[in-house]
TORKOL-4160 file (C-alpha; in steps of 0.2 Angstrom, whole numbers, padded with zeros to 4 digits, m for minus):
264
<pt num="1" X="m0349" Y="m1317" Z="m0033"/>
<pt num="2" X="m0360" Y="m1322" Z="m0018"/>
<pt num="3" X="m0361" Y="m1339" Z="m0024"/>
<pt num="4" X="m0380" Y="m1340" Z="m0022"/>
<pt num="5" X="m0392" Y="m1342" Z="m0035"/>
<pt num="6" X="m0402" Y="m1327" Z="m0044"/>
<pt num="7" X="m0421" Y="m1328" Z="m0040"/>
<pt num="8" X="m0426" Y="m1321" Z="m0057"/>
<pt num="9" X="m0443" Y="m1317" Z="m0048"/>
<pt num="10" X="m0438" Y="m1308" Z="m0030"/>
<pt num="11" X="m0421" Y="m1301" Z="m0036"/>
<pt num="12" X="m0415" Y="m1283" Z="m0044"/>
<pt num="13" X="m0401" Y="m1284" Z="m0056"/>
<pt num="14" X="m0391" Y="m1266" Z="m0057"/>
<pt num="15" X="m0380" Y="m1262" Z="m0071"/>
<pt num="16" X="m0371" Y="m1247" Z="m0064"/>
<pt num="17" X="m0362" Y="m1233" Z="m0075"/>
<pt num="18" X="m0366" Y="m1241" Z="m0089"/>
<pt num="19" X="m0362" Y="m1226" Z="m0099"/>
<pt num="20" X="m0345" Y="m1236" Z="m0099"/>
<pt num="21" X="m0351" Y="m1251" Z="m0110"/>
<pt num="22" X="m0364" Y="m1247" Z="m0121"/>
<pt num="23" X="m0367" Y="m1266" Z="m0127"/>
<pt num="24" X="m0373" Y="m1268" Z="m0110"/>
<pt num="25" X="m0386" Y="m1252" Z="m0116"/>
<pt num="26" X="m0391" Y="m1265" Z="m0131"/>
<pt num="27" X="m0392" Y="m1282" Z="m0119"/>
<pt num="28" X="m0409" Y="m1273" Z="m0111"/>
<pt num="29" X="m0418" Y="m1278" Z="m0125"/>
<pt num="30" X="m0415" Y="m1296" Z="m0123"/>
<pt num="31" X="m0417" Y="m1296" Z="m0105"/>
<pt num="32" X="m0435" Y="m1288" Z="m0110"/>
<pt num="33" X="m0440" Y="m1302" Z="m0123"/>
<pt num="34" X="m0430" Y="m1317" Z="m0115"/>
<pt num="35" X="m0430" Y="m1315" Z="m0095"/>
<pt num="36" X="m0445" Y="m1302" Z="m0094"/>
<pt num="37" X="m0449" Y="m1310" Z="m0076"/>
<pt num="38" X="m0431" Y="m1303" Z="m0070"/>
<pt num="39" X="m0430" Y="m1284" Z="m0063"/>
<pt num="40" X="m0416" Y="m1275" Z="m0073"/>
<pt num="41" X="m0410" Y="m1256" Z="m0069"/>
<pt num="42" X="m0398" Y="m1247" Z="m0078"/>
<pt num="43" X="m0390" Y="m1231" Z="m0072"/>
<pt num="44" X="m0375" Y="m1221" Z="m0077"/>
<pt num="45" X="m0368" Y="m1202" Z="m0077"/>
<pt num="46" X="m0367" Y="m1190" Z="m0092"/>
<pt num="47" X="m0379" Y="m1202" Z="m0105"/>
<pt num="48" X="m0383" Y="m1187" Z="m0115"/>
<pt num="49" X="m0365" Y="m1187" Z="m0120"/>
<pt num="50" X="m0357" Y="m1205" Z="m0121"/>
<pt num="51" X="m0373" Y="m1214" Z="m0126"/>
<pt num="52" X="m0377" Y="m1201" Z="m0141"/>
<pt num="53" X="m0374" Y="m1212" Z="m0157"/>
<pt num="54" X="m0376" Y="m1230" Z="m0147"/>
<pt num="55" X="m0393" Y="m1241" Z="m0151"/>
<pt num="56" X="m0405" Y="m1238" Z="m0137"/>
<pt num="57" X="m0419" Y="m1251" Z="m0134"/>
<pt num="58" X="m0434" Y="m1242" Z="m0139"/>
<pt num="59" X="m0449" Y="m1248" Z="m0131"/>
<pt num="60" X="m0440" Y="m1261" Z="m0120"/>
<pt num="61" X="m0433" Y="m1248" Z="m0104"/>
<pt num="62" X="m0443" Y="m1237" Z="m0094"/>
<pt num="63" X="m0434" Y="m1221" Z="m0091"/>
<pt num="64" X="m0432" Y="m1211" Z="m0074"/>
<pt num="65" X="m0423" Y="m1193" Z="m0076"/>
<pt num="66" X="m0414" Y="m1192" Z="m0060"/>
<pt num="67" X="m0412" Y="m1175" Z="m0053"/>
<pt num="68" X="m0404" Y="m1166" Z="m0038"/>
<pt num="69" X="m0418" Y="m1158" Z="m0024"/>
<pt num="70" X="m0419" Y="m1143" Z="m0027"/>
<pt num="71" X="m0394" Y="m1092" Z="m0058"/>
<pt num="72" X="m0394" Y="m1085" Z="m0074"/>
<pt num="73" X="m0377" Y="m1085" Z="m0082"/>
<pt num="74" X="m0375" Y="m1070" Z="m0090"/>
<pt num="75" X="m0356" Y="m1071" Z="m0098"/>
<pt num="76" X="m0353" Y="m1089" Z="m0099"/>
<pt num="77" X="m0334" Y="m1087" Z="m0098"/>
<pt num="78" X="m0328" Y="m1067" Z="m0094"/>
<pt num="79" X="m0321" Y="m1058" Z="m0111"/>
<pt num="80" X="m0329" Y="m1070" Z="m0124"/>
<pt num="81" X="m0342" Y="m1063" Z="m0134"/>
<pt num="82" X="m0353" Y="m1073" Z="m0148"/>
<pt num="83" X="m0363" Y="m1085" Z="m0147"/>
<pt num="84" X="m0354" Y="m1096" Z="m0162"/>
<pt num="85" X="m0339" Y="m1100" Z="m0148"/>
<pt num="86" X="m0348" Y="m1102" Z="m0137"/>
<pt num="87" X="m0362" Y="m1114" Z="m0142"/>
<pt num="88" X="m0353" Y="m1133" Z="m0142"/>
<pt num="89" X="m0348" Y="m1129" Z="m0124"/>
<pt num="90" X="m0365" Y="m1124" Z="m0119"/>
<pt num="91" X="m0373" Y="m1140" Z="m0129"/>
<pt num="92" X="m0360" Y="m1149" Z="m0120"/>
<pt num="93" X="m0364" Y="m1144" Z="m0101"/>
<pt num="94" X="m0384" Y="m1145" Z="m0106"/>
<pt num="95" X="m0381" Y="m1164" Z="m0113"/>
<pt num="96" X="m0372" Y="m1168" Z="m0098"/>
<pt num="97" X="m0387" Y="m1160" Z="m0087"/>
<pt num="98" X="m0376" Y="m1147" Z="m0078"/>
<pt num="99" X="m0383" Y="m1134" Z="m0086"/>
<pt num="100" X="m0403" Y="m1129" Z="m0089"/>
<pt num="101" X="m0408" Y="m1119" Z="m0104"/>
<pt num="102" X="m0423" Y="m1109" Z="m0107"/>
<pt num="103" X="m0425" Y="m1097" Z="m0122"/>
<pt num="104" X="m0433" Y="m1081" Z="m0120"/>
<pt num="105" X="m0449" Y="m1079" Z="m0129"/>
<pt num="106" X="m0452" Y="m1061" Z="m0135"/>
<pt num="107" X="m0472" Y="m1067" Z="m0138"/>
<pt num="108" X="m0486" Y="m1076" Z="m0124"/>
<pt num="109" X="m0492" Y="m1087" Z="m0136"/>
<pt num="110" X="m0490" Y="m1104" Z="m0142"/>
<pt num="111" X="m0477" Y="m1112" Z="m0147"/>
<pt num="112" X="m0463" Y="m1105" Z="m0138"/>
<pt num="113" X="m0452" Y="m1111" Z="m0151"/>
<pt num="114" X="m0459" Y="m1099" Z="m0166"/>
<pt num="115" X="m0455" Y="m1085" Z="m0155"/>
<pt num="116" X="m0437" Y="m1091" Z="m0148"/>
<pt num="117" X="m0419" Y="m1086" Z="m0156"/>
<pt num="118" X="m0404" Y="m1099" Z="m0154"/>
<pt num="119" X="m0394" Y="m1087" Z="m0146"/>
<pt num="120" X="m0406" Y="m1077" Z="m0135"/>
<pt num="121" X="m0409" Y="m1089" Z="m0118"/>
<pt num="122" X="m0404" Y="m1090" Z="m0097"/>
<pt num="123" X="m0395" Y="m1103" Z="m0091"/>
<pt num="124" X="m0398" Y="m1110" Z="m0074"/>
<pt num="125" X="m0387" Y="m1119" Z="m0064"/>
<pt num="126" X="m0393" Y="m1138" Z="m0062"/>
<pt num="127" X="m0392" Y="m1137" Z="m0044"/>
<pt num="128" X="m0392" Y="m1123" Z="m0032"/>
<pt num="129" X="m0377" Y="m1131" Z="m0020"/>
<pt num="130" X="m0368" Y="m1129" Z="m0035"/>
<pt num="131" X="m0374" Y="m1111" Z="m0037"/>
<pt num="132" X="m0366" Y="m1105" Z="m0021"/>
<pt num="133" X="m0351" Y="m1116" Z="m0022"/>
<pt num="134" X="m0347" Y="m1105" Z="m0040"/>
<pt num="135" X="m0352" Y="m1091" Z="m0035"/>
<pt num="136" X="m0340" Y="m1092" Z="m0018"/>
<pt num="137" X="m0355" Y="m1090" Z="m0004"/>
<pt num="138" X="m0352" Y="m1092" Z="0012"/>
<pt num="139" X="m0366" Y="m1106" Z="0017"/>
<pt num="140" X="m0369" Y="m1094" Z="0032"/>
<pt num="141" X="m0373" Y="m1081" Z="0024"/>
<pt num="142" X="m0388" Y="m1092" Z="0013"/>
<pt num="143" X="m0394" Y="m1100" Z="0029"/>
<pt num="144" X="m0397" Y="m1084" Z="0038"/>
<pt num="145" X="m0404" Y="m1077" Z="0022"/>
<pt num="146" X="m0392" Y="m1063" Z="0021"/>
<pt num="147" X="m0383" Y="m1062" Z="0002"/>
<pt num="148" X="m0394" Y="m1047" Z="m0004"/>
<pt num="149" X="m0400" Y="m1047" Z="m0021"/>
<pt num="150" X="m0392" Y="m1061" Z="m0026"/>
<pt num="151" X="m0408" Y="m1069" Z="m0018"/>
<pt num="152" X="m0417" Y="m1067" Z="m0034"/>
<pt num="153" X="m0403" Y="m1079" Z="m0044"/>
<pt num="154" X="m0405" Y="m1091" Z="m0032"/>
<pt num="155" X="m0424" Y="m1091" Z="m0029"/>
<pt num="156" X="m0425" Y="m1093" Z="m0048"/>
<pt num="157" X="m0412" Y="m1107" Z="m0049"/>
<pt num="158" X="m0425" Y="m1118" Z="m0038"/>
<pt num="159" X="m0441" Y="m1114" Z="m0047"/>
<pt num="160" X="m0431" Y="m1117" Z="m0065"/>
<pt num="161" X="m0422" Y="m1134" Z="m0057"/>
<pt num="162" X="m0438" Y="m1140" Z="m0050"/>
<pt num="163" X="m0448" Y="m1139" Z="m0066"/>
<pt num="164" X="m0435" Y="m1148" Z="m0076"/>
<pt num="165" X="m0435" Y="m1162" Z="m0061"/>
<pt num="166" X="m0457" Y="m1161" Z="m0064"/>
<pt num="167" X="m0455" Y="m1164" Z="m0083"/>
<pt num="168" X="m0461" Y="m1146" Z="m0086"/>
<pt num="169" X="m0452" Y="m1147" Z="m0103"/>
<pt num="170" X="m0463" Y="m1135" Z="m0113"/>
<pt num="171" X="m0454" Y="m1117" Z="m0103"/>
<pt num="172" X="m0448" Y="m1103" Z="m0106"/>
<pt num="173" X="m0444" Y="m1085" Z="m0102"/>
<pt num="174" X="m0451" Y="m1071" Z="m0109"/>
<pt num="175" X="m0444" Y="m1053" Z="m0114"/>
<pt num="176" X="m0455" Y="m1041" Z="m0122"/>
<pt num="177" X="m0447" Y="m1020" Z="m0123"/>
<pt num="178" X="m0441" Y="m1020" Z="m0104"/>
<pt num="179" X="m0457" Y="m1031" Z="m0095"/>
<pt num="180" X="m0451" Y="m1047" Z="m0093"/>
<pt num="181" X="m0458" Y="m1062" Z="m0083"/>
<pt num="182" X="m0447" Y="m1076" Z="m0077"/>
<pt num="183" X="m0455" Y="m1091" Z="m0084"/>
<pt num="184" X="m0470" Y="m1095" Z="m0096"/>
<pt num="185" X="m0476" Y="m1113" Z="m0096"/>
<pt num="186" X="m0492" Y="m1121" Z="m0103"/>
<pt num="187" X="m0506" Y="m1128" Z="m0092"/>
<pt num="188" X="m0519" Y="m1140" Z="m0104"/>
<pt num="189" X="m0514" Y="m1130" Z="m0118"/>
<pt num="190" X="m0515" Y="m1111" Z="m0111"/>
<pt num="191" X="m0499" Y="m1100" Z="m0106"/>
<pt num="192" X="m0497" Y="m1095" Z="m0088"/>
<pt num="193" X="m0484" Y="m1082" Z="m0082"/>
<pt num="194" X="m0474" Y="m1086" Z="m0069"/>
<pt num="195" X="m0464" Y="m1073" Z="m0059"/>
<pt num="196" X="m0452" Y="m1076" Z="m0045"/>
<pt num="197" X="m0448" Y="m1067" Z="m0030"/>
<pt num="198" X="m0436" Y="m1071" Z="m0016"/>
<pt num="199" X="m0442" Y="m1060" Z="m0003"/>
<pt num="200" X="m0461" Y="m1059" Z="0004"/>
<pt num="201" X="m0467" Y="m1042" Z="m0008"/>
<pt num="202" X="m0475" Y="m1049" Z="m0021"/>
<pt num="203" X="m0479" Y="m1033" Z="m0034"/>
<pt num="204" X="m0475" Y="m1037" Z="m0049"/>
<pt num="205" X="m0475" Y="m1024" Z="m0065"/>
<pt num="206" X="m0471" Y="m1035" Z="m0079"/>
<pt num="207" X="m0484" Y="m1051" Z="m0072"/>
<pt num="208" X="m0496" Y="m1036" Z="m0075"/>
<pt num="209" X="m0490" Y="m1033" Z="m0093"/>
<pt num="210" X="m0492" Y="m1050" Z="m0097"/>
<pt num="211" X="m0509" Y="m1051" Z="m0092"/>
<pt num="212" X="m0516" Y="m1036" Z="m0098"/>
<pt num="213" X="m0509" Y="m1041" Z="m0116"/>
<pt num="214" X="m0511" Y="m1059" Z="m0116"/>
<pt num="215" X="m0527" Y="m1060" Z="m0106"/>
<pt num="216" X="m0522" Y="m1080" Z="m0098"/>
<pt num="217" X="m0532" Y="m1087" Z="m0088"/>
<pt num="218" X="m0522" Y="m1087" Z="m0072"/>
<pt num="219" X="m0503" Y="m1082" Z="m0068"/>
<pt num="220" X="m0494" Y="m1085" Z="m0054"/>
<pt num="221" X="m0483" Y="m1080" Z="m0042"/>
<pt num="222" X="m0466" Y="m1090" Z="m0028"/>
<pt num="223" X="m0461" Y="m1080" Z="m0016"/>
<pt num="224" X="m0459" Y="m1081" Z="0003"/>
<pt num="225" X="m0478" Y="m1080" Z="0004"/>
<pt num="226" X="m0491" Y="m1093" Z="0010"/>
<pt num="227" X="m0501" Y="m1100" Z="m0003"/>
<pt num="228" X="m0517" Y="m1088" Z="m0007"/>
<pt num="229" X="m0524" Y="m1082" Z="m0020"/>
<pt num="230" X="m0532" Y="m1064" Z="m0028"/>
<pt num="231" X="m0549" Y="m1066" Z="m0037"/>
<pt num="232" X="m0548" Y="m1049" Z="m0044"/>
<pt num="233" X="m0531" Y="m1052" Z="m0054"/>
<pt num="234" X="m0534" Y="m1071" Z="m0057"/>
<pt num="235" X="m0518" Y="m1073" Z="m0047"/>
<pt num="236" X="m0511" Y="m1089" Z="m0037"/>
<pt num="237" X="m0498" Y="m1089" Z="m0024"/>
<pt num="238" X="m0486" Y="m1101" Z="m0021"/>
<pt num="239" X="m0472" Y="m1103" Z="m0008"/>
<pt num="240" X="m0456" Y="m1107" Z="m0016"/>
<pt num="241" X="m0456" Y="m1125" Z="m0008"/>
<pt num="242" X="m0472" Y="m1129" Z="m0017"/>
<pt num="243" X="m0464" Y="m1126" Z="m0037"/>
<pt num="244" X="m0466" Y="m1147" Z="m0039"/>
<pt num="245" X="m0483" Y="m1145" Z="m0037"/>
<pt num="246" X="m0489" Y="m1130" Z="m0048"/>
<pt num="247" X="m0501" Y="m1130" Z="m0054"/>
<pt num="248" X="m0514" Y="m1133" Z="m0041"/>
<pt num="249" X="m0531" Y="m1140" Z="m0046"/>
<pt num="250" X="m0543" Y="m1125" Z="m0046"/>
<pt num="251" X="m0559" Y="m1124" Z="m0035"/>
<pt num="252" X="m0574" Y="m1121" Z="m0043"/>
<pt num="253" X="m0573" Y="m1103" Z="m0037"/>
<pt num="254" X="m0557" Y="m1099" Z="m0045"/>
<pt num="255" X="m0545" Y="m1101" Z="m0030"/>
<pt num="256" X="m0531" Y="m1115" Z="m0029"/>
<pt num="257" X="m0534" Y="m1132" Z="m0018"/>
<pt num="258" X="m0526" Y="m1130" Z="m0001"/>
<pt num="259" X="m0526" Y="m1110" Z="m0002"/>
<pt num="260" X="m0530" Y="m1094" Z="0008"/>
<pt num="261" X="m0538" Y="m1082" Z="0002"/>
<pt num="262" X="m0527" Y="m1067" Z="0006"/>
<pt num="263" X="m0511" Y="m1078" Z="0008"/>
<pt num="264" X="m0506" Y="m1074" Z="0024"/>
């Protein structure tokens, strides 16, 4: 189209929304064996859905999750009850990444998965522009912080988005009697409790729970706060703007690289 040659060495060929031929999917093979000097990227919308039964290059493409920078839905749609009617719709919107899926665990421990049901779980919003635009608030009222409760959703919506976006992939929620903990995620092999708050009051009943039952070796805790950190309750405090890089590495005194003591 430019009339010039194709420097198979300098140049970058883009296939875009190539969810709309997925021959061209196949063709990444051969540029891989026959024209491996040439730079090739493929992008597309909604893979999870149009690409489901087509031959994928295994071990020929590098893969790249693309997700927005970064709300629970309680009824998905008002007046339909049953998870049976509900689950291809919700298996739809989480193959098309609209949608993020957690199950609630009723048990700390590993794996996740052996104490999960299929129809007990939170959905999160995949983006928390999103978020307000559904739930009809006025962009004034989140810049000046002023939407009351519904803080919580939202502050929730980033952590949950901004683990998906890190490939935190092995999380959950978990629910045990009426203490409940926002997420639980593994660090090298241990469960830590993660708890949310939107605001800068940090006290939180059901992080306490969790530890005194499960005894982990650290939790943690977004909010408003500075980092810090609290040596007596193995406790780390992050600011919600830091979720893409929790965990911190640890000192060798217990505290978390690049915070204060008392958070302040």
């Amino acid at each position: 189209m430019l009339e010039a040659p194709i420097d198979r060495h300098a140049d970058l060929l883009v296939l875009d929304e190539i969810q709309q031929c997925p021959r061209a999917l196949t063709s990444l093979k051969y540029f891989s064996e026959k024209m491996p000097e040439l730079a090739v990227c493929a992008a597309g919308s909604l893979l999870g859905v149009h690409l489901g039964e087509c031959s994928f290059p295994v071990g020929k493409v590098d893969e790249l999750h693309m997700f927005p920078l970064t709300f629970v839905f309680k009824d998905v749609l008002p007046g339909i009850k049953g998870y049976e009617r509900m689950a291809g719709v919700i298996d739809w919107l989480e193959a098309s990444g609209l949608v993020i899926r957690l199950p609630i665990a009723n048990c700390g421990q590993l794996p996740f998965s052996a104490y999960t049901k299929e129809n007990a779980f939170k959905l999160f919003v995949f983006d928390v522009g999103i978020l307000g635009a559904l739930s009809r608030l006025p962009a004034k009222a989140v810049l000046d912080y002023d939407f009351g409760t519904y803080k919580g959703y939202y502050a929730e919506n980033v952590v949950a988005q901004t683990f998906r976006a890190g490939n935190r992939t092995n999380l959950a929620c978990w629910r045990e009697g009426a203490a409940e903990v926002e997420f639980i995620t593994d660090v090298d092999g241990a469960v830590v409790p993660v708890e949310v708050k939107s605001g800068w009051v940090t006290q939180a009943k059901s992080l306490r729970s969790f530890a005194d039952k499960y005894k982990p070796a650290f939790s943690a805790v977004f909010s408003g706060r500075n980092a810090g950190s609290d040596r007596s309750l193995a406790r780390h405090y992050y600011p919600l703007y830091l979720a893409s890089k929790f965990p911190l590495p640890v000192r060798a005194d217990g505290d978390a690289l690049g915070s204060d003591r008392n958070g302040a």
